[in-house]
N, CA, C and O atoms as CSV, one atom per row, in Angstrom:
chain,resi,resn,atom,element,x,y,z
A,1,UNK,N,N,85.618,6.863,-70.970
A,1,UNK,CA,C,84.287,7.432,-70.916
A,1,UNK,C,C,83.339,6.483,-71.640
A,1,UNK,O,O,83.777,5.894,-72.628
A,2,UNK,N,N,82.235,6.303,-71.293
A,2,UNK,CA,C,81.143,5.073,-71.644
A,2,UNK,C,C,80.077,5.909,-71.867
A,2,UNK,O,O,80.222,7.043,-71.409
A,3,UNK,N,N,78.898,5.642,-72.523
A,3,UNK,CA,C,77.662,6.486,-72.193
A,3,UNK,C,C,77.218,5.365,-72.715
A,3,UNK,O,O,77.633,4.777,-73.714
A,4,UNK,N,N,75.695,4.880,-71.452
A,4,UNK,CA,C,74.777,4.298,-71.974
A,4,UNK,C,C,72.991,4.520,-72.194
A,4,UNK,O,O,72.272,5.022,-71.330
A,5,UNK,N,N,72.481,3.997,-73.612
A,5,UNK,CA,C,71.070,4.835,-73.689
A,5,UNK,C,C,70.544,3.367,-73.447
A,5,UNK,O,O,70.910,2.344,-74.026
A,6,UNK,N,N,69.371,3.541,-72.213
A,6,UNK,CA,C,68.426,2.808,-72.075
A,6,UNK,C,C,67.084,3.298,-72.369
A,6,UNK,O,O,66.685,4.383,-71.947
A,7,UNK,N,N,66.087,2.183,-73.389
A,7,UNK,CA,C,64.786,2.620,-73.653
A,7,UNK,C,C,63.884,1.938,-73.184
A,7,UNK,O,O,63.742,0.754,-73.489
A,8,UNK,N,N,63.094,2.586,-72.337
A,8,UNK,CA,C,61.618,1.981,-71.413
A,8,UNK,C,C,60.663,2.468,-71.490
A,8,UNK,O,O,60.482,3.182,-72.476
A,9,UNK,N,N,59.804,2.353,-70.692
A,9,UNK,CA,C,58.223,3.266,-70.530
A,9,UNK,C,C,57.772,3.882,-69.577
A,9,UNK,O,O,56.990,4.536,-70.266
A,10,UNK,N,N,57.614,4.188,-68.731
A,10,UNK,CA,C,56.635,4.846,-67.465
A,10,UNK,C,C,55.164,4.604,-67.561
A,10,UNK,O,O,54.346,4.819,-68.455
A,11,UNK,N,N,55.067,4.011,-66.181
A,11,UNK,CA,C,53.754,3.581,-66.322
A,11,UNK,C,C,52.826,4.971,-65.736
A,11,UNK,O,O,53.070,5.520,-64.662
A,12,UNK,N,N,51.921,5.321,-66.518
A,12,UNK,CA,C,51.144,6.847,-66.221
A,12,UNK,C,C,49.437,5.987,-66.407
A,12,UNK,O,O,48.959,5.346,-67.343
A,13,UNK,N,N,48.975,6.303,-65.241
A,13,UNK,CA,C,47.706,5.786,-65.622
A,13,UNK,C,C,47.646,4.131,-66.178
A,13,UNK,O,O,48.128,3.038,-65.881
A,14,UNK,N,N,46.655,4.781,-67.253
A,14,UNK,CA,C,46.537,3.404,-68.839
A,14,UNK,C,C,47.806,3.214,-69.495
A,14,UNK,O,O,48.528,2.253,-69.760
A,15,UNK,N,N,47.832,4.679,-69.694
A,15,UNK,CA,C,49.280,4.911,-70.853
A,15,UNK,C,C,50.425,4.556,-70.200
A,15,UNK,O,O,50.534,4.231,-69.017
A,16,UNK,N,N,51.466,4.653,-71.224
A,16,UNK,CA,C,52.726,4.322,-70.950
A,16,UNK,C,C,53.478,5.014,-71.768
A,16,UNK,O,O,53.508,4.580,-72.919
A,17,UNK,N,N,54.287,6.242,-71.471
A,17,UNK,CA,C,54.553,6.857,-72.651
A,17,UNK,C,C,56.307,6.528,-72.595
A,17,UNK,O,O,56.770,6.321,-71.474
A,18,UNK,N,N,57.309,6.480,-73.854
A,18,UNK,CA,C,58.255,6.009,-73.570
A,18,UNK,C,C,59.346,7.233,-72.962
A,18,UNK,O,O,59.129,8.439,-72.843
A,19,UNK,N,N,60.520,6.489,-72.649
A,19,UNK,CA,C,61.480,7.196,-71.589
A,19,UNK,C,C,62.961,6.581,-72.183
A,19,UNK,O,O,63.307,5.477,-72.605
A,20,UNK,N,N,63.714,8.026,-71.968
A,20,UNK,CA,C,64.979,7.675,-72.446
A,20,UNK,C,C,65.813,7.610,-71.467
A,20,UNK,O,O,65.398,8.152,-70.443
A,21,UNK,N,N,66.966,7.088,-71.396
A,21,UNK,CA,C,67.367,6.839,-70.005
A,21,UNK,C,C,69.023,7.103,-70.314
A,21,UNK,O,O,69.484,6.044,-70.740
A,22,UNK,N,N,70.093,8.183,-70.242
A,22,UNK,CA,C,71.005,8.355,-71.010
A,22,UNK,C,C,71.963,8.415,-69.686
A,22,UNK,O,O,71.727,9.023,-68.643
A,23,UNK,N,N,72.921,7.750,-69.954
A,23,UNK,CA,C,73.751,7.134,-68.573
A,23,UNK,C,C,75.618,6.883,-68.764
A,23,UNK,O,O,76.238,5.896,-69.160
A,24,UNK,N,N,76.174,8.453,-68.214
A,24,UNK,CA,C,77.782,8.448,-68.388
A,24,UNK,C,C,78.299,7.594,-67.228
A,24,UNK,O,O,78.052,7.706,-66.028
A,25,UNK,N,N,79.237,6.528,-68.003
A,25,UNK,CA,C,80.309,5.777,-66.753
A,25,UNK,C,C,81.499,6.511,-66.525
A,25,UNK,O,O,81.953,6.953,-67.581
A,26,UNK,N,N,82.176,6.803,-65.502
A,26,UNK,CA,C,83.050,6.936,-65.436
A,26,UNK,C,C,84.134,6.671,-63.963
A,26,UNK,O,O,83.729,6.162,-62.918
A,27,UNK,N,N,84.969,6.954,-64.106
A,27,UNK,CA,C,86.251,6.469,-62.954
A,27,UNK,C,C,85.670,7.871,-61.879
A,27,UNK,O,O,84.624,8.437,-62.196
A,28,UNK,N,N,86.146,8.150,-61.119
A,28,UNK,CA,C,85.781,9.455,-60.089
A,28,UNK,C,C,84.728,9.131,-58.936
A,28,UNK,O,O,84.281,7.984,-58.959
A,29,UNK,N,N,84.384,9.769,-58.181
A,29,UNK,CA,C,83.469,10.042,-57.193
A,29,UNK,C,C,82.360,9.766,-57.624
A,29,UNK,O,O,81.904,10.315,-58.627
A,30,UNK,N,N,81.721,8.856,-56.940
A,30,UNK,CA,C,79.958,9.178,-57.441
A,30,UNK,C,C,79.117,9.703,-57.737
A,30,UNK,O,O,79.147,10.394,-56.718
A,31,UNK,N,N,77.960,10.216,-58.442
A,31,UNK,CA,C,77.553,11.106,-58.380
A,31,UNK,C,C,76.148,11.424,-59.192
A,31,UNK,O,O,76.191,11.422,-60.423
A,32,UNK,N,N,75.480,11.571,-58.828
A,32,UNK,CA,C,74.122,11.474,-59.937
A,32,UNK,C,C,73.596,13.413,-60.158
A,32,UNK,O,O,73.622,14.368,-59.382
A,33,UNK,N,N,73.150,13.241,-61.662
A,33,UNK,CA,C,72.269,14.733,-62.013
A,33,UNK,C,C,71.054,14.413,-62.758
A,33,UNK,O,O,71.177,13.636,-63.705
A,34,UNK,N,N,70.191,14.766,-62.554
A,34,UNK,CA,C,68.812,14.604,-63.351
A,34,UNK,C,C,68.423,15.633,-63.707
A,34,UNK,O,O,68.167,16.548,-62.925
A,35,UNK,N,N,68.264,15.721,-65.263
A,35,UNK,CA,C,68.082,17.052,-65.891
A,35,UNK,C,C,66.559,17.147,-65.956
A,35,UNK,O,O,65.661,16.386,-65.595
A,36,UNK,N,N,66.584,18.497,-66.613
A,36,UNK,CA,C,64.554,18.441,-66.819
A,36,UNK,C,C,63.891,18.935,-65.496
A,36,UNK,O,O,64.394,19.643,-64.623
A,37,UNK,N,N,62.844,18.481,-65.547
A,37,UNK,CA,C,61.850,18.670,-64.385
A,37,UNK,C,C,61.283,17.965,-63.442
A,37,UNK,O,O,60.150,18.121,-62.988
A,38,UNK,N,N,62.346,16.918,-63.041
A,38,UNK,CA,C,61.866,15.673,-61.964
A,38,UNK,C,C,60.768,16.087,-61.014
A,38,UNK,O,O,60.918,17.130,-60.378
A,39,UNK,N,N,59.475,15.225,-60.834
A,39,UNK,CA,C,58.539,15.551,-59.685
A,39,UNK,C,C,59.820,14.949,-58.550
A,39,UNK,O,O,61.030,14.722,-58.581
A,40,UNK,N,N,58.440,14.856,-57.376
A,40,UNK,CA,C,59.093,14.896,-56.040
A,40,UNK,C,C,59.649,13.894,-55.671
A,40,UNK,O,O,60.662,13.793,-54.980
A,41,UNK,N,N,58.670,12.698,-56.351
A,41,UNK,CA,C,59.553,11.056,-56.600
A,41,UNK,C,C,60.702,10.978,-56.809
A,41,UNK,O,O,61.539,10.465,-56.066
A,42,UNK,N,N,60.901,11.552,-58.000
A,42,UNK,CA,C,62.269,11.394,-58.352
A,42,UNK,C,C,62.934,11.600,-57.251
A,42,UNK,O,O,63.470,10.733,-56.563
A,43,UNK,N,N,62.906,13.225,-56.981
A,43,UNK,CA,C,64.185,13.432,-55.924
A,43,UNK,C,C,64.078,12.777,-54.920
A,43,UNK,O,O,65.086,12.806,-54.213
A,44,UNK,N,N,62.956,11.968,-54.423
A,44,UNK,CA,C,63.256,11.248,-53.059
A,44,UNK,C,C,64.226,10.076,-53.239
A,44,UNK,O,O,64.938,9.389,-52.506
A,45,UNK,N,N,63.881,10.171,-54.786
A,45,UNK,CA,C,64.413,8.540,-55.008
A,45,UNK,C,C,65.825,8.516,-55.368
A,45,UNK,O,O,66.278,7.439,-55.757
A,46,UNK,N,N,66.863,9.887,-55.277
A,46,UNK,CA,C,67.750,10.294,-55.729
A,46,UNK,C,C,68.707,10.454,-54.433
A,46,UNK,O,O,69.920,10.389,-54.230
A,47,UNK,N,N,67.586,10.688,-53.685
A,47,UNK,CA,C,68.308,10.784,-51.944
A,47,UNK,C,C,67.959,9.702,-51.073
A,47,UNK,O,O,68.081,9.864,-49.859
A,48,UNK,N,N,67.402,8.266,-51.690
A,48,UNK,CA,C,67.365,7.141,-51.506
A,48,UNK,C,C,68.985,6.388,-51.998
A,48,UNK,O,O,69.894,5.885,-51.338
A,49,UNK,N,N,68.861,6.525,-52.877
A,49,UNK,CA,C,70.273,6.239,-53.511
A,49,UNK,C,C,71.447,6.855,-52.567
A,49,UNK,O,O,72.200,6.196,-51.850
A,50,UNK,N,N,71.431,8.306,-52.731
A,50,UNK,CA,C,72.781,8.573,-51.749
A,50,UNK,C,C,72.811,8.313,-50.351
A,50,UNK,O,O,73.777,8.662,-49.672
A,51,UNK,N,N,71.476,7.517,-49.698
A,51,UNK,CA,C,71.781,7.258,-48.103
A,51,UNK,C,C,72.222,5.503,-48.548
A,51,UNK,O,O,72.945,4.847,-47.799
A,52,UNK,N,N,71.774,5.041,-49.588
A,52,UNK,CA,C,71.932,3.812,-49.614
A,52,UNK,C,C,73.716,3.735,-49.574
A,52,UNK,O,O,74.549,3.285,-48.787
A,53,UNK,N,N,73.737,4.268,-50.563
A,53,UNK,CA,C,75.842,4.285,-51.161
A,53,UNK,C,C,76.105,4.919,-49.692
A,53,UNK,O,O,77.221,4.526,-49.351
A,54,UNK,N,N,75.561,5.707,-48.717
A,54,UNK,CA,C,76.447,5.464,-47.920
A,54,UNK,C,C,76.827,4.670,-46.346
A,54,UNK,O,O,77.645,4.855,-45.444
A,55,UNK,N,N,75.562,3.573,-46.675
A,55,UNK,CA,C,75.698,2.565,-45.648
A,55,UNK,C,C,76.449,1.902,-45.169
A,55,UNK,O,O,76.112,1.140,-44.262
């Protein structure tokens, strides 16, 4: 089991407020969860990913 924390920003406007980015490796099936309250981006961009992995 691995967990990795990545720290960035989001660009909003002017601002940029920062973003934590907390990321389990493991052996098994693929699989992504996004906690919280993702807008609509996100999830498109979540079902971008799973048509990509399955090209």
């Amino acid at each position: 089991m691995s967990l990795s924390i990545v720290h960035t920003r989001a660009a909003l406007g002017v601002n940029a407020p920062p973003i934590t980015v907390e990321v389990h490796i493991s052996k098994g099936l693929p699989g992504l969860t996004m906690v919280g309250l993702p807008e609509t981006t996100v999830k498109e961009a979540r079902d971008r990913r799973a048509q990509r992995h399955y090209q």
